[in-house]
N, CA and C atoms as an extended XYZ file, in Angstrom:
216
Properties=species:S:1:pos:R:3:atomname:S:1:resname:S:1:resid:I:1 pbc="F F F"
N       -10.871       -0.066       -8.048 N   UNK     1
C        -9.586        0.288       -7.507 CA  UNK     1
C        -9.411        1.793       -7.344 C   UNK     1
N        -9.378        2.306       -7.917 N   UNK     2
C        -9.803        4.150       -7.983 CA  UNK     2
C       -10.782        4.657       -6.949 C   UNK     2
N       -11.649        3.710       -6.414 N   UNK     3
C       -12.265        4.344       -5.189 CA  UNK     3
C       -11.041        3.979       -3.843 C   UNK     3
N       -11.382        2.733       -3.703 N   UNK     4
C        -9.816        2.467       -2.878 CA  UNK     4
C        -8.416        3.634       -3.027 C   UNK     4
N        -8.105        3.720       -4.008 N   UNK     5
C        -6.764        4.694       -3.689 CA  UNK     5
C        -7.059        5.671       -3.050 C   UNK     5
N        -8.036        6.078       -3.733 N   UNK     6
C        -8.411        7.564       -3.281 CA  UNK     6
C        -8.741        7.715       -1.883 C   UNK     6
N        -9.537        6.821       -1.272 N   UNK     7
C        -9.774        7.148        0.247 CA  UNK     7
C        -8.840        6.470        0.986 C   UNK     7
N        -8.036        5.512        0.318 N   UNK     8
C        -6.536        5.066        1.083 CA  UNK     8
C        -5.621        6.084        1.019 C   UNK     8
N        -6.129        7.334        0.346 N   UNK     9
C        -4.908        8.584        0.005 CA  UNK     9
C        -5.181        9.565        1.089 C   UNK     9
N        -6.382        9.516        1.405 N   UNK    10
C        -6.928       10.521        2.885 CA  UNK    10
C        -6.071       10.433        3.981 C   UNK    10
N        -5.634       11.555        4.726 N   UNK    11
C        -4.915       11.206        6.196 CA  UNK    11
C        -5.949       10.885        7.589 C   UNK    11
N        -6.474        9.341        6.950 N   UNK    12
C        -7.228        8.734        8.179 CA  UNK    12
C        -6.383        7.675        8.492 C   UNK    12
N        -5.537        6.849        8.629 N   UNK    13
C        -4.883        6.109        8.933 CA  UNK    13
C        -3.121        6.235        8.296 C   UNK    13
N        -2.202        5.643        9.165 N   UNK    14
C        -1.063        5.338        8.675 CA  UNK    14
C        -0.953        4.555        7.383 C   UNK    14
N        -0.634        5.621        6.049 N   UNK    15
C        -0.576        4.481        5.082 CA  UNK    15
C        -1.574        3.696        4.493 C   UNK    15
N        -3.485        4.238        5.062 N   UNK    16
C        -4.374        3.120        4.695 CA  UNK    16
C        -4.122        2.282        5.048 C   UNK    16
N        -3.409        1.684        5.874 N   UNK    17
C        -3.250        0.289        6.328 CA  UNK    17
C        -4.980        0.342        7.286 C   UNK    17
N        -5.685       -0.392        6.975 N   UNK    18
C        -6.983       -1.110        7.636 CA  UNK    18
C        -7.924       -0.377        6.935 C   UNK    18
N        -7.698        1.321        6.624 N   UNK    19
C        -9.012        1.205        5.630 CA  UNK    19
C        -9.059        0.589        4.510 C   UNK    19
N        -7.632        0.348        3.095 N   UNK    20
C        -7.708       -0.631        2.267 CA  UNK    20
C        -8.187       -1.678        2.628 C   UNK    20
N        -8.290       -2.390        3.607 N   UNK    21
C        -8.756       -3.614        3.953 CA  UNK    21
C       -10.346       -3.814        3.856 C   UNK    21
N       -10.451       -3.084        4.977 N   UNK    22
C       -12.129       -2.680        5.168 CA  UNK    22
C       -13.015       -2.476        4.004 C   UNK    22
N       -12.391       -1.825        3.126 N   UNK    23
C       -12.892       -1.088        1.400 CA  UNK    23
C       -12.929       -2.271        1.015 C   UNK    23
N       -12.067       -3.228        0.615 N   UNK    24
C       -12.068       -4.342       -0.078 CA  UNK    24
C       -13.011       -5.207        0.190 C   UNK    24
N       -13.034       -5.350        1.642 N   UNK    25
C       -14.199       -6.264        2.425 CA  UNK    25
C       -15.435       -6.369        1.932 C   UNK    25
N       -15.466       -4.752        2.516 N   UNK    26
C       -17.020       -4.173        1.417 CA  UNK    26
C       -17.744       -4.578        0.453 C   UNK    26
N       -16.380       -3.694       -0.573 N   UNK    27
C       -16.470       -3.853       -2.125 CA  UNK    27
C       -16.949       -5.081       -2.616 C   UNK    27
N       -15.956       -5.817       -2.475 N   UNK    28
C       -15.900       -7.460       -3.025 CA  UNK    28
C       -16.756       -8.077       -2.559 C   UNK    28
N       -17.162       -7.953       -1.466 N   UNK    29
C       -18.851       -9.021       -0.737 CA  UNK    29
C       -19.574       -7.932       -1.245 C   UNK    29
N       -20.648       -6.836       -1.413 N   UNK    30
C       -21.234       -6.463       -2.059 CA  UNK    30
C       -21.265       -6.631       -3.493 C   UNK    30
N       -20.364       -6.153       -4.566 N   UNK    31
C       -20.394       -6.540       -5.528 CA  UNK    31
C       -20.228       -8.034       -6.323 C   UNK    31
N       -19.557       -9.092       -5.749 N   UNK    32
C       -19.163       -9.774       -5.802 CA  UNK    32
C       -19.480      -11.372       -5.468 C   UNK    32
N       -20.479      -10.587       -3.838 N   UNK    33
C       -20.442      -11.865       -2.932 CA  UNK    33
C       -19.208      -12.749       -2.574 C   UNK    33
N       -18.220      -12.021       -2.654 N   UNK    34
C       -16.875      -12.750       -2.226 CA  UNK    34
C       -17.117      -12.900       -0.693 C   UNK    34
N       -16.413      -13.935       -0.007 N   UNK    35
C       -16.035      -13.984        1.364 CA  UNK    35
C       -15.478      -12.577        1.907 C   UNK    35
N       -15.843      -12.538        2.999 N   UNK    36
C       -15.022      -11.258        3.715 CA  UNK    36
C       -13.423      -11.409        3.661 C   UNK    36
N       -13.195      -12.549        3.968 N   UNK    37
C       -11.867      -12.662        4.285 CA  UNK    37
C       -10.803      -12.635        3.055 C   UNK    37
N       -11.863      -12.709        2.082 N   UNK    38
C       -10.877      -12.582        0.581 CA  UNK    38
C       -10.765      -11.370        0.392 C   UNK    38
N       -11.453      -10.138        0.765 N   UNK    39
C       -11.444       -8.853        0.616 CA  UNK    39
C       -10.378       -8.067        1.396 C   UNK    39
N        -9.740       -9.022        2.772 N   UNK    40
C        -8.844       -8.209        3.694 CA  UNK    40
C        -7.894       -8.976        3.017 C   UNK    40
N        -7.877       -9.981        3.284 N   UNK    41
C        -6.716      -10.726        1.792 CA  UNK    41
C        -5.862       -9.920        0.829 C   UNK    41
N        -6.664       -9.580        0.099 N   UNK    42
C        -6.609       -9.187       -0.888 CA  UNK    42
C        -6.166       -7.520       -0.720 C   UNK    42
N        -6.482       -6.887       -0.047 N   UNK    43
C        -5.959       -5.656        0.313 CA  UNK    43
C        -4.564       -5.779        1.242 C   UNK    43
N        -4.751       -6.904        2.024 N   UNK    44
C        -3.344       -6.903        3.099 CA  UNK    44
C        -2.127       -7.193        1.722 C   UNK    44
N        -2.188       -8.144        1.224 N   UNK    45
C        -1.123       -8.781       -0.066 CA  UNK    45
C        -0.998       -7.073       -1.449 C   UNK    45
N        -2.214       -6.485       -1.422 N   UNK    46
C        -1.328       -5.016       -1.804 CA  UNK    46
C        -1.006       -4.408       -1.502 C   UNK    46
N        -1.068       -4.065       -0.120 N   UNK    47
C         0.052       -2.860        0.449 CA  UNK    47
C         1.078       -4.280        0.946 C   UNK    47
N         0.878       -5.278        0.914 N   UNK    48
C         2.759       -6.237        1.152 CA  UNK    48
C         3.337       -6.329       -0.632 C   UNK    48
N         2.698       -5.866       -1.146 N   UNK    49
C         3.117       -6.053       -2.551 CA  UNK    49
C         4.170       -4.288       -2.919 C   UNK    49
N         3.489       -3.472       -2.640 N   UNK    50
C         3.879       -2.332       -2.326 CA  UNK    50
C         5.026       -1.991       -1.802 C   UNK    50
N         4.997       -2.514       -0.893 N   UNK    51
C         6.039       -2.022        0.738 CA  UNK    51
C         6.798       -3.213        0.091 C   UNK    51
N         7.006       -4.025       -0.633 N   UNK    52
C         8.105       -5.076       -1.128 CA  UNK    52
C         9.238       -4.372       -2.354 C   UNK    52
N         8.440       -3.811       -2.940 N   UNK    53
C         8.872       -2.582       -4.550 CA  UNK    53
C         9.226       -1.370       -3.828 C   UNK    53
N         8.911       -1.068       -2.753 N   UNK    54
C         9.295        0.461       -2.002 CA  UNK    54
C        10.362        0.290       -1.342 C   UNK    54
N        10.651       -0.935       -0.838 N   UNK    55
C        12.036       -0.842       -0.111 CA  UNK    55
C        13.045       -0.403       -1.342 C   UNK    55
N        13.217       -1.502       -1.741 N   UNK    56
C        14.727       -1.359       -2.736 CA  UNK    56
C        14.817       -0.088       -3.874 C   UNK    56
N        12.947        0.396       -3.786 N   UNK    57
C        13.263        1.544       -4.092 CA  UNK    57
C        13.710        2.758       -3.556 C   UNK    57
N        13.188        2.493       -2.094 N   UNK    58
C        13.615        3.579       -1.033 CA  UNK    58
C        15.232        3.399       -0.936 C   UNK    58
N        15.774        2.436       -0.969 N   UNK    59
C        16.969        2.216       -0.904 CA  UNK    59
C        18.155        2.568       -2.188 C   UNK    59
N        17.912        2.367       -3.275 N   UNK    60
C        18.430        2.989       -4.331 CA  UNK    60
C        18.234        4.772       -4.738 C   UNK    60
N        17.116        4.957       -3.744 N   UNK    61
C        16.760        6.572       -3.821 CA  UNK    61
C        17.905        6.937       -2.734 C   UNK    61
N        18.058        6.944       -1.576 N   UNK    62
C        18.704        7.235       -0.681 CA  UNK    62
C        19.844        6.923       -1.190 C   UNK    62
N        20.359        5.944       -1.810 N   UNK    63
C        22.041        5.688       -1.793 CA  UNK    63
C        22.672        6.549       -3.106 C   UNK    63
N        21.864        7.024       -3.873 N   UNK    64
C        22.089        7.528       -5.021 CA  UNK    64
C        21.820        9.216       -4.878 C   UNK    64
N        21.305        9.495       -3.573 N   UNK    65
C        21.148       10.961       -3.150 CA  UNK    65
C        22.103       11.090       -1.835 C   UNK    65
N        22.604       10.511       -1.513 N   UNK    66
C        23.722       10.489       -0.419 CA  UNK    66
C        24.923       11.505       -0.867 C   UNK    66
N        25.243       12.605       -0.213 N   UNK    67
C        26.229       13.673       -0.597 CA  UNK    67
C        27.586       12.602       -0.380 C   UNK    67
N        28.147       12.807       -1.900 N   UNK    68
C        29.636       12.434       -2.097 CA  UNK    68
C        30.678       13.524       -0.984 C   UNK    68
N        31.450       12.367       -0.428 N   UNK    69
C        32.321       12.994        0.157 CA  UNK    69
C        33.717       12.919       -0.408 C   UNK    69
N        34.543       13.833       -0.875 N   UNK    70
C        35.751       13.706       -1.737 CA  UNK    70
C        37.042       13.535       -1.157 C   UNK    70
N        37.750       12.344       -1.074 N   UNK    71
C        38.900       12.658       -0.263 CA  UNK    71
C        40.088       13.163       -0.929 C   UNK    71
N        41.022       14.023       -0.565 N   UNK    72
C        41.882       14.774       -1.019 CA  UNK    72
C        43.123       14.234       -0.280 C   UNK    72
């Protein structure tokens, strides 16, 4: 997993979206002999795992940094 972040952290794609995939592909059928398709699997379901915990966090960040407006 630590190789994955790290080159999913590079500015080669939006977000790593397709190189996480690709890495996994790799990884997991080389080391593993897993199916290919368990490797894009498996990378697509963590960045949807991600982007699921980032909304409502993005959303509680923003609503809680929103300048109070005071009415008088």
């Amino acid at each position: 997993m630590p190789i994955v972040d790290t080159l999913t952290a590079l500015p080669i794609s939006f977000a790593g979206i397709g190189v996480r995939e690709s890495l996994f592909q790799v990884l997991l059928h080389d080391l593993r002999r897993a199916p290919e398709a368990v490797g894009v699997l498996i990378g697509a379901l963590g960045f949807a795992i991600r982007l699921l915990w980032g909304l409502p966090g993005g959303a509680a960040f923003l609503w809680y940094r929103l300048p109070r407006v005071s009415k008088k």
